[in-house]
Residue frames relative to the residue before (quaternion, step in Angstrom):
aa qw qx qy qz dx dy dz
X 1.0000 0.0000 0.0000 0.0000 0.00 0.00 0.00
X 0.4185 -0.7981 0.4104 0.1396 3.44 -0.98 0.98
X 0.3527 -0.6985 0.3947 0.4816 3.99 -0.14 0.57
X 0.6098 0.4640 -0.5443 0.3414 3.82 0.69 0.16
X 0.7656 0.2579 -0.3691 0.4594 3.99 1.00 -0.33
X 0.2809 0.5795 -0.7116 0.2811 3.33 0.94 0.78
X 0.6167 0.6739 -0.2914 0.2839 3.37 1.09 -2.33
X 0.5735 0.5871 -0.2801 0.4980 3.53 1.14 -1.50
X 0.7598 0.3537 -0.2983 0.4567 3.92 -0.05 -1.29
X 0.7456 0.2988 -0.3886 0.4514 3.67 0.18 -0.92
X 0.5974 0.4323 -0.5248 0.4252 4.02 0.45 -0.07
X 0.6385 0.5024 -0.4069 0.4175 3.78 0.55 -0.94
X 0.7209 0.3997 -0.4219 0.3775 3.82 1.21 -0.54
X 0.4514 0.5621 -0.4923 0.4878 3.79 1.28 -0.37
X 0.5788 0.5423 -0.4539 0.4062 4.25 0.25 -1.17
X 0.8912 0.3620 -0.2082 0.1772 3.40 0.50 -1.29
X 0.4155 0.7220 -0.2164 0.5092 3.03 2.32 -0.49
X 0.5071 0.7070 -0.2414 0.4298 3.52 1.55 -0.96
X 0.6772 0.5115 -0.1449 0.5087 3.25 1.55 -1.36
X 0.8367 0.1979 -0.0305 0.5098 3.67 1.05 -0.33
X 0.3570 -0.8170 0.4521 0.0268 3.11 0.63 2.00
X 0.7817 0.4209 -0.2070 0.4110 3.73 0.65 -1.10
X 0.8637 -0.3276 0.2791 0.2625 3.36 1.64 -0.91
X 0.0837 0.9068 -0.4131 0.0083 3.59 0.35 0.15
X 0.2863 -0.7229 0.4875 0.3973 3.92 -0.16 0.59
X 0.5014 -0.6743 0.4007 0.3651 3.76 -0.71 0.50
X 0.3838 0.5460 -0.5458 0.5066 3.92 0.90 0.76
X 0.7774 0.3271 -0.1832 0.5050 3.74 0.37 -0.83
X 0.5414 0.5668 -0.3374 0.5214 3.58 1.47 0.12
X 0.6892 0.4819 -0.2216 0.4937 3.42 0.80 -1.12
X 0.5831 0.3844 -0.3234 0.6384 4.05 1.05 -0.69
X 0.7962 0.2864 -0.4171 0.3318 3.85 -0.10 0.11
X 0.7538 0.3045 -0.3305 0.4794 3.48 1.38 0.37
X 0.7286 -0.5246 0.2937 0.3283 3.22 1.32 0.77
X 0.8340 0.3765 -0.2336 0.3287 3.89 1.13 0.18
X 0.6087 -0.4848 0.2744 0.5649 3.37 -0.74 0.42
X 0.6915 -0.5256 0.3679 0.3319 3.67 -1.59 0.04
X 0.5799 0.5863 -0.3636 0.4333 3.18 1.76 -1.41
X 0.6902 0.6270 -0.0960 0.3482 3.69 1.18 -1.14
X 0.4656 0.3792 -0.2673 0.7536 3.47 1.53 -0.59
X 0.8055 0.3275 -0.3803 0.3150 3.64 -0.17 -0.70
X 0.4910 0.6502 -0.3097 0.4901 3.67 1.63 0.04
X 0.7372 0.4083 -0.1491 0.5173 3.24 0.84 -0.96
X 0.7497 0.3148 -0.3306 0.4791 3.22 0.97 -0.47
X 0.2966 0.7283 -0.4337 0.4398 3.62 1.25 0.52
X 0.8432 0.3587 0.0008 0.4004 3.53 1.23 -1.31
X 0.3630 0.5093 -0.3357 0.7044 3.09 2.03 -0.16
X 0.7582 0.3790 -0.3692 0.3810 3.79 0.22 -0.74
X 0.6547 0.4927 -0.4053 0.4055 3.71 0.59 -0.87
X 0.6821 0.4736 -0.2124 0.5150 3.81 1.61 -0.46
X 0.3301 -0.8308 0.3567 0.2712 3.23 1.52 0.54
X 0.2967 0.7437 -0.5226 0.2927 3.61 0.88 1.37
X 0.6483 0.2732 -0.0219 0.7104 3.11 1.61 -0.63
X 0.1102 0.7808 -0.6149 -0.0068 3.35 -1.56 0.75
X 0.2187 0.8632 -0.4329 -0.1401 3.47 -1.00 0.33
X 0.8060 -0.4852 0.2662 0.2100 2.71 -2.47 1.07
X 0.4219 -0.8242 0.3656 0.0950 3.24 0.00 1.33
X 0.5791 0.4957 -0.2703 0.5881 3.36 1.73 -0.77
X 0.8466 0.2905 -0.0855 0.4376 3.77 0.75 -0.76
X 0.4855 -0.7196 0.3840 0.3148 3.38 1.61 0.35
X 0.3684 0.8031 -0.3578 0.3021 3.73 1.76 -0.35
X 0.0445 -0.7153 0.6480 0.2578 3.68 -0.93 0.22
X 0.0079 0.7782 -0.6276 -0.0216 3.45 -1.73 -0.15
X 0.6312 -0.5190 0.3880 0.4262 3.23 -1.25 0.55
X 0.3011 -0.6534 0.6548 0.2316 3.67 -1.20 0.75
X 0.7156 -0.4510 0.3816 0.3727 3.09 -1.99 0.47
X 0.6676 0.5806 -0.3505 0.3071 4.06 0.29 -0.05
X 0.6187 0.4684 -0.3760 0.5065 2.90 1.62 0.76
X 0.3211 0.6067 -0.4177 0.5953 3.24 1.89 0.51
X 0.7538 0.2899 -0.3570 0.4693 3.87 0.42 -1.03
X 0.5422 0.5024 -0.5723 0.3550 3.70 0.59 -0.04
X 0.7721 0.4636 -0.2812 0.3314 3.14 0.46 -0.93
X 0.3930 0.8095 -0.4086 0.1526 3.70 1.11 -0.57
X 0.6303 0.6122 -0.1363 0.4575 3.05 1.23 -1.14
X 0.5366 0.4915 -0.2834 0.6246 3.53 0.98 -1.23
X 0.7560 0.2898 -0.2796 0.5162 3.79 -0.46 -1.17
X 0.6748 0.4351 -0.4720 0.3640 3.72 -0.06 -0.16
X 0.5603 0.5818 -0.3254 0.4916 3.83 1.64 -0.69
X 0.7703 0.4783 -0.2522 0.3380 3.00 0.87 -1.00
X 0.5858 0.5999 -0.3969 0.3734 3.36 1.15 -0.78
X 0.3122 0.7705 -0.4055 0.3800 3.15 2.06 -1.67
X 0.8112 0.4841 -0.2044 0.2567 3.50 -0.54 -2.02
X 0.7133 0.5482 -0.2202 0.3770 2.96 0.94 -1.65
X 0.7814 0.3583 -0.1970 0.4714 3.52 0.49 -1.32
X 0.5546 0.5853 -0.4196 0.4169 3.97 0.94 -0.37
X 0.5709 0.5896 -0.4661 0.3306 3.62 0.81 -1.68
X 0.5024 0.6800 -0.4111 0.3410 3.72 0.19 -1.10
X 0.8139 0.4030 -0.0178 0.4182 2.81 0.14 -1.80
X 0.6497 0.5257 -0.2753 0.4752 3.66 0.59 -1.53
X 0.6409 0.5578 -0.2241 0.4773 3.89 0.79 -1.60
X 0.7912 0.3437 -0.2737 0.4255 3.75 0.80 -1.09
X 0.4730 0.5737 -0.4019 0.5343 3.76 1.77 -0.47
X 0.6143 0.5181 -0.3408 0.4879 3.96 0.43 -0.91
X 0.8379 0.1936 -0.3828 0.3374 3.45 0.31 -0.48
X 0.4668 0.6758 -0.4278 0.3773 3.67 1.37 0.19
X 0.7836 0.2900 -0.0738 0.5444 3.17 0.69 -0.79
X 0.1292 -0.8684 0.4533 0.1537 3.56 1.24 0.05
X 0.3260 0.6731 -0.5480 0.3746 3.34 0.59 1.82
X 0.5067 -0.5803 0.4284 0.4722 3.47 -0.98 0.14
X 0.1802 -0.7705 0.6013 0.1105 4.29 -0.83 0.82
X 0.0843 -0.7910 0.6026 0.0646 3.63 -0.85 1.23
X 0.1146 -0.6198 0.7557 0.1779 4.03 -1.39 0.57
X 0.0693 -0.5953 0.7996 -0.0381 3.34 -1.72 1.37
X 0.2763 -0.5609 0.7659 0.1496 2.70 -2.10 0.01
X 0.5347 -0.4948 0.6205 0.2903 3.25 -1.84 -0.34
X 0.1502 0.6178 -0.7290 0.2535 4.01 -0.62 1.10
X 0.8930 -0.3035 0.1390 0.3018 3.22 -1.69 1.97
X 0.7960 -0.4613 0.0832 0.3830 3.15 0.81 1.81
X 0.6129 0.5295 -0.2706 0.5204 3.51 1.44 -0.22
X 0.1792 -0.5907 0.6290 0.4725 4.25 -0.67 0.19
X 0.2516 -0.6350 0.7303 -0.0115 2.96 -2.39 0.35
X 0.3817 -0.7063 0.5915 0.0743 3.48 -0.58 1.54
X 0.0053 0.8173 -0.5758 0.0201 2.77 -1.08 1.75
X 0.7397 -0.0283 -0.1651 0.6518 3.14 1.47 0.31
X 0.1659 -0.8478 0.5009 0.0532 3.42 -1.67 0.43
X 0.0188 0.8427 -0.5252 -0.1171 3.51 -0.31 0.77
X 0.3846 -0.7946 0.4038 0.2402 3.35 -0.83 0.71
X 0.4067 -0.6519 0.5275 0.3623 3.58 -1.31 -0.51
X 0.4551 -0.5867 0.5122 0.4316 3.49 -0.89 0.87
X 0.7053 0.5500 -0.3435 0.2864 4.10 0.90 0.15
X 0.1996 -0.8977 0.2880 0.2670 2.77 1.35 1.33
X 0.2790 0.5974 -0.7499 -0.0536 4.20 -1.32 -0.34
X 0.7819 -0.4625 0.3651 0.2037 3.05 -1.66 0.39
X 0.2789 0.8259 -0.4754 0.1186 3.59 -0.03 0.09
X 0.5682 -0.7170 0.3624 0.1780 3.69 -1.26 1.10
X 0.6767 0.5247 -0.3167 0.4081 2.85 1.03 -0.52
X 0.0864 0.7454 -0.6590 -0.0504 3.69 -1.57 0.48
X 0.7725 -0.2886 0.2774 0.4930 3.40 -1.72 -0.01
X 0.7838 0.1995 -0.1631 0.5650 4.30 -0.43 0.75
X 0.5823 0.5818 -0.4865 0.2927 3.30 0.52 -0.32
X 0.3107 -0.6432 0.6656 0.2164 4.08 -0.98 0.20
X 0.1407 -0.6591 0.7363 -0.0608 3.19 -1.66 1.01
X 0.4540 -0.6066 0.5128 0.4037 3.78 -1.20 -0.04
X 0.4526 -0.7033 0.4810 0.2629 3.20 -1.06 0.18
X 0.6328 0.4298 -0.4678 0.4427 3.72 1.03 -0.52
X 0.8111 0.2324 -0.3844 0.3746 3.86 0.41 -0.08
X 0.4856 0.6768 -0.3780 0.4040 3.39 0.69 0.52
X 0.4415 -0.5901 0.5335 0.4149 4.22 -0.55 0.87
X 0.5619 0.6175 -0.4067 0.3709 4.19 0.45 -1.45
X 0.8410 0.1805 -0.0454 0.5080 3.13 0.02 -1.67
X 0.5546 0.4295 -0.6220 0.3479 3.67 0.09 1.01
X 0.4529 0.6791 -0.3248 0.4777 3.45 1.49 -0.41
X 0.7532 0.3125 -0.2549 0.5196 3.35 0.45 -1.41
X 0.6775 0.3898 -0.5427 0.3075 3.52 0.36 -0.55
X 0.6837 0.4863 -0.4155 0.3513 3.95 1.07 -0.54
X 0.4941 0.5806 -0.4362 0.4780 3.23 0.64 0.52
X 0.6607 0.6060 -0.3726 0.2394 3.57 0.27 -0.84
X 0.6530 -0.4623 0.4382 0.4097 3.84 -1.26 -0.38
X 0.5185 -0.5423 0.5045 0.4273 3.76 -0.40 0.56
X 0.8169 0.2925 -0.3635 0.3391 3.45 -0.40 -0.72
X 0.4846 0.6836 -0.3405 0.4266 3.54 1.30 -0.43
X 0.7775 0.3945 -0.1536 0.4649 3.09 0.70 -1.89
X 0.6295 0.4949 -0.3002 0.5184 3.86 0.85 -0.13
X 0.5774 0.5249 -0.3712 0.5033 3.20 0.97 -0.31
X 0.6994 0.3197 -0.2004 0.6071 3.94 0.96 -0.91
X 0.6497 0.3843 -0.4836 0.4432 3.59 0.14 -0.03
X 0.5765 0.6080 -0.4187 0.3503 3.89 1.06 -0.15
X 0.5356 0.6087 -0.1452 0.5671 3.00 2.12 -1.16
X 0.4393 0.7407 -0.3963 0.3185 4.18 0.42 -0.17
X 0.2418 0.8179 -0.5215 -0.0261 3.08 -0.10 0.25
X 0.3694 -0.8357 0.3605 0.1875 3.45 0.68 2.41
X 0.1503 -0.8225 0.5441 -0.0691 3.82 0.24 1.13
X 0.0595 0.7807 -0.5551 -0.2807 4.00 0.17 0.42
X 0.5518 -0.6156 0.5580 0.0720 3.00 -1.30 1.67
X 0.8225 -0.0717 0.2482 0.5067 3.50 1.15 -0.79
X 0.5926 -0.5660 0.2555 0.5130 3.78 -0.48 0.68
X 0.6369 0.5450 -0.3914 0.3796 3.67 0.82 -0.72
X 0.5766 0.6799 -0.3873 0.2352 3.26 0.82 -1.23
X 0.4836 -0.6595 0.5371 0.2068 3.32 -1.72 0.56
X 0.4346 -0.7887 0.4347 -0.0122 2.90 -1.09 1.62
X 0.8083 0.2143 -0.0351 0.5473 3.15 0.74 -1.43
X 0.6752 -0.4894 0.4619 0.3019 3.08 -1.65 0.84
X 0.8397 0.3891 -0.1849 0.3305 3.42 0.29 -1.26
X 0.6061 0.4716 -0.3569 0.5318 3.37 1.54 -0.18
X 0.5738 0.5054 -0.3609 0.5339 3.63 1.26 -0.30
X 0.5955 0.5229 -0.3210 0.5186 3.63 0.76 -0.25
X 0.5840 0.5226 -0.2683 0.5602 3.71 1.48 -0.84
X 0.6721 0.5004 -0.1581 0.5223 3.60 1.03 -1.05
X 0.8135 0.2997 -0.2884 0.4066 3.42 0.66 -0.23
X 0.4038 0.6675 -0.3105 0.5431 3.35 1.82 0.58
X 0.7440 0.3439 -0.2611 0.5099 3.15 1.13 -1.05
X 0.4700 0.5685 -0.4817 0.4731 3.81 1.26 -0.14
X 0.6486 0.6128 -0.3493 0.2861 3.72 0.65 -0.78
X 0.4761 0.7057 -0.1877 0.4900 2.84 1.87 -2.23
X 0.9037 0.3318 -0.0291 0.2689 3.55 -0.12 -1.86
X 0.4484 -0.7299 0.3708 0.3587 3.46 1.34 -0.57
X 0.8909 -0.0673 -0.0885 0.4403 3.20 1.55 0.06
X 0.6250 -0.6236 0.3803 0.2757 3.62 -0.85 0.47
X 0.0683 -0.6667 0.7325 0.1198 3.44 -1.37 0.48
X 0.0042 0.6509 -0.7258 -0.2225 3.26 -1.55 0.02
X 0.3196 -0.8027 0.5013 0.0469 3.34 -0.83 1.11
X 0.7509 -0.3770 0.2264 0.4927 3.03 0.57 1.41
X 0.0708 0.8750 -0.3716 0.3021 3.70 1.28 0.93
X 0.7170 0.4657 -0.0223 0.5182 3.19 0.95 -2.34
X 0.8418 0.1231 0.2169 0.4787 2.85 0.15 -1.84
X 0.7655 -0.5562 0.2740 0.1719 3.82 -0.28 0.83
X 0.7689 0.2753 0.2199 0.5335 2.58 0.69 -2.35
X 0.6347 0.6474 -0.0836 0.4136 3.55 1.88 0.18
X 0.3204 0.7820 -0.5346 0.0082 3.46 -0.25 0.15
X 0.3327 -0.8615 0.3834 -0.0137 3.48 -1.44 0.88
X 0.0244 -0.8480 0.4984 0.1784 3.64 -0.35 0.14
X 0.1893 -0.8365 0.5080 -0.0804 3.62 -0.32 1.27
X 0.0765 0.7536 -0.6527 -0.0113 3.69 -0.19 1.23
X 0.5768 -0.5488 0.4808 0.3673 3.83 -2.00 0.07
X 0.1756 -0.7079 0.6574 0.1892 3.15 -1.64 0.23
X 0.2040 -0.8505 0.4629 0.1444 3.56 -0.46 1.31
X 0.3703 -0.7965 0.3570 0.3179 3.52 -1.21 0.02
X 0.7076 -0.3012 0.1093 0.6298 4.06 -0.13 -0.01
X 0.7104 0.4398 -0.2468 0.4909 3.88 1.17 -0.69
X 0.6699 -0.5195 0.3103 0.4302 3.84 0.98 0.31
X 0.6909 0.5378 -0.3568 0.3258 3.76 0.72 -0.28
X 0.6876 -0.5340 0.4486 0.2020 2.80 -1.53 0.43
X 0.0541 0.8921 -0.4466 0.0413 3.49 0.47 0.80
X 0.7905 0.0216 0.1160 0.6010 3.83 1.03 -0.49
X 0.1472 -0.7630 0.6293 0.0126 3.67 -0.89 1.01
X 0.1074 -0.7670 0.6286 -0.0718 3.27 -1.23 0.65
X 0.2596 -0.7868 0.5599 -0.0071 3.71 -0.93 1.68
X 0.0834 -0.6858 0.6577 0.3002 3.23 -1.62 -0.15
X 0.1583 -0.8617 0.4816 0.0236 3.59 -0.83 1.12
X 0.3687 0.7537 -0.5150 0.1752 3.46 -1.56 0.70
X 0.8130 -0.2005 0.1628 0.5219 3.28 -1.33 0.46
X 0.2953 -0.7663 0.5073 0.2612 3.32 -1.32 0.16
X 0.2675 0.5573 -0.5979 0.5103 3.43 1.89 0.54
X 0.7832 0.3492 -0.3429 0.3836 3.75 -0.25 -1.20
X 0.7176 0.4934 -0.2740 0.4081 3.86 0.68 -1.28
X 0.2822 0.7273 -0.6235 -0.0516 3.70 0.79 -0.09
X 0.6979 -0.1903 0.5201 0.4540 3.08 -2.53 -0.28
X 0.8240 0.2838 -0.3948 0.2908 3.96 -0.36 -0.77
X 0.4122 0.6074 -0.5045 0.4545 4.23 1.33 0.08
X 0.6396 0.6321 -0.2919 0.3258 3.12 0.94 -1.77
X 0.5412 0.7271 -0.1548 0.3930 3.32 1.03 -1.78
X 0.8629 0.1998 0.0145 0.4640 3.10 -0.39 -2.01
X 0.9447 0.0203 -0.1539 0.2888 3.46 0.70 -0.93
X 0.6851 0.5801 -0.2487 0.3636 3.33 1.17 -0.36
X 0.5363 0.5401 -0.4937 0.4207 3.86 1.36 0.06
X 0.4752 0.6885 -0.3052 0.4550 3.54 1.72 -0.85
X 0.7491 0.3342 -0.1930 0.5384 3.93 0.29 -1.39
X 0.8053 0.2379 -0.4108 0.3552 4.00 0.52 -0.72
X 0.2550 0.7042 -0.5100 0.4230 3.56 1.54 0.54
X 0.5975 0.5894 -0.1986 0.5062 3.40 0.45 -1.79
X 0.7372 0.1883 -0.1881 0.6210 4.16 -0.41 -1.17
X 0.3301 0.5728 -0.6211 0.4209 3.67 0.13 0.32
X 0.7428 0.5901 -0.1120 0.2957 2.72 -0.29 -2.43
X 0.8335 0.2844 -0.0587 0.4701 3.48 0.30 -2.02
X 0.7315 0.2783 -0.4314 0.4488 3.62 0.44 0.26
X 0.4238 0.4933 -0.5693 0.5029 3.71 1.08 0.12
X 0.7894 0.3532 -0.2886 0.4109 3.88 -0.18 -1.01
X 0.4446 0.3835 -0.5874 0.5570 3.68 1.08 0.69
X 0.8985 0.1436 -0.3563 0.2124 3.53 -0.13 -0.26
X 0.7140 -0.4659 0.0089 0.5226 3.05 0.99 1.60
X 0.5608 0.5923 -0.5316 0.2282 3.66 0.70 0.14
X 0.3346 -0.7884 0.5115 0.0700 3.53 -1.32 0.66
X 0.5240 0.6986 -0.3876 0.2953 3.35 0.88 0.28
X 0.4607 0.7364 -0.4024 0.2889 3.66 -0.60 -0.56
């Protein structure tokens, strides 16, 4: 047996457990994925010692065990992320009729998790999944100033300060200067860092325990995005959706 149809048999037996919240004896398990008993009862031997699987000792029943809740914790916390921002993110896009992005942090890299556009179209790289860097990017200077020391040292060791573009940061130690002052200020710019023809403002979005769980930007041209909008009106308004989608997901600070 190969470890890719082990992978195959013991996922096809989690899929099917999915289907039977209360249980299934493993005779009536093994005929709906297709294996011998000795073999379902192997596999589920190892799903159990990893608490992916458990069974009801009174009823001989398996089921899914609570460690497929902690995989997922993350996923549902992104999602809720999506759900309760759009409101907000959809009603900030049309004030300012710019294009508004929500990221996260995923294996040192940001990751679009959602995107609303402007009816002013310009070209831009990013979409929903796509991955950007974080040292030239307003999102991911936020998230990185938000993070746990040992966490955040651990990725900034990992950087390789690529300029992306004349603006772009270069040096560690001035990017270390730059992510102090994101702390200082409450939010991030990238000045045309990423993308040339771009510039951004990128505030945090916290969760009921104070962190920094997801950042969100408004982006565009720097004819439209200048330093004086920035200035006069937009640290004011992404202050503001800061504020009101952190205290949707229970945070209370500010």
């Amino acid at each position: 047996m190969s470890n890719v149809q082990s992978l195959e048999r013991a996922l096809n037996i989690l899929n099917k457990l999915s289907e039977y919240p209360d249980g299934i004896p493993i005779s009536r398990l093994s005929e709906h994925v297709g294996l011998t008993k000795s073999t379902t009862h192997r596999m589920l031997a190892t799903l159990a010692s990893m608490n992916y699987v458990v069974k009801d000792e009174k009823t001989d029943k398996y089921k899914l065990g609570l460690q497929i809740l902690f995989l997922s914790r993350n996923l549902l916390n992104n999602s809720n992320i999506v759900s309760i921002a759009k409101g907000y993110l959809e009603k900030l896009s049309q004030e300012v009729n710019e294009t508004v992005h929500l990221c996260i942090e995923d294996h040192g890299e940001v990751i679009y998790i959602d995107k609303i556009e402007s009816n002013q179209t310009i070209r831009m790289f990013s979409r929903v999944g796509s991955r950007a860097p974080m040292y030239c990017t307003g999102v991911g200077k936020v998230l990185l100033s938000g993070m746990d020391q040992d966490y955040f040292e651990e990725l900034i060791s990992k950087i390789e300060f690529i300029p992306k573009t004349p603006t772009t940061i270069t040096s560690k130690e001035v990017f270390l200067e730059e992510i102090e002052k994101v702390k200082s200020q409450g939010y991030a710019l990238d000045n045309s860092e990423n993308e040339t023809v771009l510039r951004c403002i990128a505030s945090p979005i916290y969760d009921h325990k104070g962190k920094i769980i997801a950042s969100f930007s408004i982006s565009g041209p720097t004819n439209r995005v200048t330093m004086d909008v920035i200035n006069n009106t937009l640290i004011d308004k992404m202050k503001q959706y800061s504020i009101d989608i952190s205290r949707n997901l229970g945070y209370t600070g500010f």
